[in-house]
Residue frames relative to the residue before (quaternion, step in Angstrom):
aa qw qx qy qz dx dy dz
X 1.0000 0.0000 0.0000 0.0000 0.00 0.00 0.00
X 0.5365 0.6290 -0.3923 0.4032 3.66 1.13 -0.45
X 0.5812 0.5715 -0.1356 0.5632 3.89 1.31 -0.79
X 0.6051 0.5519 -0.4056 0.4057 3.89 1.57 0.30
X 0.0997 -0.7919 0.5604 0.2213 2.99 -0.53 0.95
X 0.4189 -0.7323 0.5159 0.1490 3.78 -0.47 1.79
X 0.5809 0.5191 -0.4850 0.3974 3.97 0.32 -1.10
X 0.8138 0.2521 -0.2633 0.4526 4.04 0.53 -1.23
X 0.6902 0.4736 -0.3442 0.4254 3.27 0.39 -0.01
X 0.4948 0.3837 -0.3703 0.6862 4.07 1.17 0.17
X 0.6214 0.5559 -0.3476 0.4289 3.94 0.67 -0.67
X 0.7124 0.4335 -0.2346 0.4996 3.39 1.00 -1.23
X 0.5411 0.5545 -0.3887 0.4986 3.75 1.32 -1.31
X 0.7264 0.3677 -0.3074 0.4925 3.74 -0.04 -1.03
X 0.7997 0.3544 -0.4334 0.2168 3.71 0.00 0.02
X 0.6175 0.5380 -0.2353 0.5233 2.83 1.99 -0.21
X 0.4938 0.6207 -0.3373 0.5072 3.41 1.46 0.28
X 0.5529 0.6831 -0.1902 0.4376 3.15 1.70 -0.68
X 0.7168 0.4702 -0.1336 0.4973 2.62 0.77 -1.67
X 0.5521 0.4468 -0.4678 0.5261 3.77 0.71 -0.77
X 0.6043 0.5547 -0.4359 0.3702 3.92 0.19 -1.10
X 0.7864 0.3396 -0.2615 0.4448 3.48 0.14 -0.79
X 0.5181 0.6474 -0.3503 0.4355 3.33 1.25 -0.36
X 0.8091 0.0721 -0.0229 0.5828 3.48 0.48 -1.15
X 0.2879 0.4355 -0.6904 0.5008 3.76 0.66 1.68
X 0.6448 0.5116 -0.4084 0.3945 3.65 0.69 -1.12
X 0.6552 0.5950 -0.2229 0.4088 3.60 0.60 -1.37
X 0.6065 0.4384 -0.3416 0.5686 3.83 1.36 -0.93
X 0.7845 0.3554 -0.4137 0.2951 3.35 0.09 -1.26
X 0.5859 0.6552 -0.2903 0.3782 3.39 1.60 -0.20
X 0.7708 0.3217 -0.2396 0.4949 3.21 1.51 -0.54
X 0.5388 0.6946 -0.2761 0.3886 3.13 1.41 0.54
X 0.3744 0.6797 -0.2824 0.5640 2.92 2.24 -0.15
X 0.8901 0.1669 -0.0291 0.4232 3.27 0.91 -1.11
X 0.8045 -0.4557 0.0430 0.3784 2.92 1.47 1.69
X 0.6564 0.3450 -0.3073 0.5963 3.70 1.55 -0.14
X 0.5280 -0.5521 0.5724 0.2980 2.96 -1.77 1.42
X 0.6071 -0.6873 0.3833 0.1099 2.30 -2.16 0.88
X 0.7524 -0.3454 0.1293 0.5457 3.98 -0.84 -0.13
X 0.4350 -0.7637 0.3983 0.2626 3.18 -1.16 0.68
X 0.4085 -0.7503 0.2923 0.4298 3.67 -0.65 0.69
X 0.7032 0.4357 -0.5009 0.2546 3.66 0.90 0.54
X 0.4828 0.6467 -0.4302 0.4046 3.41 1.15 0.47
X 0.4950 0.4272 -0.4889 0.5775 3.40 1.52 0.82
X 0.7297 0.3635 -0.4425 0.3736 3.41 0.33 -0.57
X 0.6600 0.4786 -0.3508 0.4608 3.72 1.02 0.07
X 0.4608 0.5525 -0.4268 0.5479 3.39 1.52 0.05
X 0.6928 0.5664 -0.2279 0.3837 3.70 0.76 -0.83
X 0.5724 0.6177 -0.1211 0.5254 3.08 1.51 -0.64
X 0.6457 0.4377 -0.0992 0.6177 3.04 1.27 -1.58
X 0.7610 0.3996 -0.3051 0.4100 3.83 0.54 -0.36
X 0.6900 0.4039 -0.4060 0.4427 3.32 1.36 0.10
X 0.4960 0.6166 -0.4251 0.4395 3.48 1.20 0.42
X 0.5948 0.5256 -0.3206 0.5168 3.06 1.21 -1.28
X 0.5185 0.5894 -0.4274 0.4485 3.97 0.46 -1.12
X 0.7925 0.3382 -0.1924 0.4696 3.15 -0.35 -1.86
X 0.6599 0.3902 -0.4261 0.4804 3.91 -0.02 -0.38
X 0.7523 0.4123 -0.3786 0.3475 3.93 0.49 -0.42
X 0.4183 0.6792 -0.3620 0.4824 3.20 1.81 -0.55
X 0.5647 0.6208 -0.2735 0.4700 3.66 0.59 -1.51
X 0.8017 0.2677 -0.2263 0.4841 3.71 0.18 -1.44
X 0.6796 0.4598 -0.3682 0.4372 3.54 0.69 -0.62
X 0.7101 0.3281 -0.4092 0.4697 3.86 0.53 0.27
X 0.5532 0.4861 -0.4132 0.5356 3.55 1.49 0.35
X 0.7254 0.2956 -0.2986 0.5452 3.91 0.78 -0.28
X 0.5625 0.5849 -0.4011 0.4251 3.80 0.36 -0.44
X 0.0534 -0.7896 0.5970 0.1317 3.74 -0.06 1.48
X 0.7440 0.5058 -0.1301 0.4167 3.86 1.14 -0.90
X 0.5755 -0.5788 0.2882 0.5008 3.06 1.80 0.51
X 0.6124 -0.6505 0.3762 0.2456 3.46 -1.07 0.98
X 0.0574 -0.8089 0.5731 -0.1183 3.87 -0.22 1.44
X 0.5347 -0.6800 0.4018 0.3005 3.26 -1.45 0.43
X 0.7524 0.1710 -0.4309 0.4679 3.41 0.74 1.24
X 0.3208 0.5861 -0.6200 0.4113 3.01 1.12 1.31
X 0.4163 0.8006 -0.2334 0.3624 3.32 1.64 -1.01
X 0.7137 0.3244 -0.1374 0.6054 3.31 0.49 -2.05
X 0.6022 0.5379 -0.4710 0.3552 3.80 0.13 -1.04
X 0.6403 0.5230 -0.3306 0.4551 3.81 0.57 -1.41
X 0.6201 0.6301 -0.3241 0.3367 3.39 0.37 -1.56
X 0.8109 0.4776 -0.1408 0.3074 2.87 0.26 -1.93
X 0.4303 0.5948 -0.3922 0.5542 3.86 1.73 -1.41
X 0.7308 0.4632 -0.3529 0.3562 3.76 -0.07 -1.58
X 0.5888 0.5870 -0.4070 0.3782 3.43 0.67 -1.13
X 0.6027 0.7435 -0.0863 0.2765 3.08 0.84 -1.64
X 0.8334 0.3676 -0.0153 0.4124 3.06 0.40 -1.86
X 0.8614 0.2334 0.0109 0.4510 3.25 1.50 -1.40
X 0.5552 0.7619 0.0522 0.3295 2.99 1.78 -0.09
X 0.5345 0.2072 -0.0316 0.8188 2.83 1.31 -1.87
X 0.5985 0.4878 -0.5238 0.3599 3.61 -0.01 -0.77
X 0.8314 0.2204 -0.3441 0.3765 3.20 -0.03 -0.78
X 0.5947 0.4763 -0.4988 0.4132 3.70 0.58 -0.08
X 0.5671 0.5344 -0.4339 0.4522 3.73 0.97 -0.20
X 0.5567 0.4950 -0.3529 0.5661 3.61 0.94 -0.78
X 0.7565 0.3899 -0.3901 0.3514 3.70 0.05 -1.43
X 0.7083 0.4596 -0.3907 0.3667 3.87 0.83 -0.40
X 0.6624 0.4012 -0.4588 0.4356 3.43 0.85 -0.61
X 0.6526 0.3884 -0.4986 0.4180 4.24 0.63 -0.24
X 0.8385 0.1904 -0.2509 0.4447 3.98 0.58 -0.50
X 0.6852 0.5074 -0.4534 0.2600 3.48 0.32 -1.39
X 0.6427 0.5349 -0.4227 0.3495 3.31 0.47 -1.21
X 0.6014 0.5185 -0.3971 0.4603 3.64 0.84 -1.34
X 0.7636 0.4508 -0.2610 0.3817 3.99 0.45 -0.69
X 0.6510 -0.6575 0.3388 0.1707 2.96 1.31 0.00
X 0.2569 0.6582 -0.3749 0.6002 3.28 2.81 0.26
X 0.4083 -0.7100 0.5682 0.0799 2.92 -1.40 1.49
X 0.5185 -0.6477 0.3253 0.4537 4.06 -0.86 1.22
X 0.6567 0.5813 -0.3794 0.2948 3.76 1.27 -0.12
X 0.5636 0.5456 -0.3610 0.5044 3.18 1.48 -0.40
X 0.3416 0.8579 -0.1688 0.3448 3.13 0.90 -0.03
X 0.7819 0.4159 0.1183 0.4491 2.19 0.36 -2.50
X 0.5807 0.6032 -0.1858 0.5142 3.25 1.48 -1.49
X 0.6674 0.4115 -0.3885 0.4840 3.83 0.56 -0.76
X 0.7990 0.2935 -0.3881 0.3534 3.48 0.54 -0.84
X 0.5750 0.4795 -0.5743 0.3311 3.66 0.92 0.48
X 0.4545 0.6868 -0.4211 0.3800 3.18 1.00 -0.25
X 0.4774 0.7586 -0.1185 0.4272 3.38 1.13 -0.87
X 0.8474 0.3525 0.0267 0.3963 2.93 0.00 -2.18
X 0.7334 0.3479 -0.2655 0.5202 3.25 1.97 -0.46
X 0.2941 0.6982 -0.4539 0.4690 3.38 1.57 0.47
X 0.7633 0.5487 -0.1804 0.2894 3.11 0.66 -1.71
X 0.6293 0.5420 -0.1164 0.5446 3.17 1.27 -1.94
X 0.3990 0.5293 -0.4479 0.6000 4.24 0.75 -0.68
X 0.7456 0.5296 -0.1971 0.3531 3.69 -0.33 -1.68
X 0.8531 0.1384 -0.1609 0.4767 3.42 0.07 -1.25
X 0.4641 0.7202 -0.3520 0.3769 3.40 0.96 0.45
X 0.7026 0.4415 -0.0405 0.5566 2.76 1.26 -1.61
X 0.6287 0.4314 -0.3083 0.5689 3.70 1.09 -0.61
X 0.6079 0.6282 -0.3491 0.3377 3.67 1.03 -0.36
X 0.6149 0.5595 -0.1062 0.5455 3.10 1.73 -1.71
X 0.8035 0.3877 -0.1022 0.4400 3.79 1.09 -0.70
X 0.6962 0.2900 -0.3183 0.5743 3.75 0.89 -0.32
């Protein structure tokens, strides 16, 4: 842990924390049209939380895969694989064992994992441009 470099990796957490904000203000004001309240305000501060792990844990892989030194589309490229591998997969898995049972449409779905993919891509972008 002495070998973190915190400035990019809180840099990346906070822009991708952003991004989710604006993501799911849009989604409230969207689901508020149609009668459901909107996001709550502690599922940002646990999104924040949740984005500096994520940060720090993509940092980690991106200075293990990056032979040519960590760039800003080595960044997205990583991001995106991760998205990929661990992400959709499992949100594809997590709808066919519940959503569907609940009655969660495959687009809403879909919508979390872009939500996701642009969490991710914010992240390795920003950790690209900075370490």
């Amino acid at each position: 842990m002495a070998n973190v470099k915190w400035i990019p990796i809180l840099s990346a957490a906070f822009a991708g924390w952003i991004f989710s904000a604006l993501w799911h203000a849009a989604a409230a004001r969207i689901q508020s049209h149609a009668g459901r309240r909107a996001f709550p305000a502690l599922a940002l501060v646990v999104s924040l939380i949740a984005q500096v792990v994520m940060a720090l844990v993509l940092a980690g892989v991106l200075a293990h895969t990056a032979k040519k030194g960590v760039t800003i589309s080595s960044g997205a490229l990583v991001a995106s694989i991760c998205w990929l591998g661990f992400v959709l997969t499992t949100q594809v898995a997590t709808h066919v064992a519940t959503h569907a049972r609940d009655k969660i449409r495959p687009l809403q779905t879909l919508a979390q994992s872009g939500h996701w993919l642009g969490v991710l891509l914010v992240q390795g972008i920003a950790l690209g441009a900075l370490l």
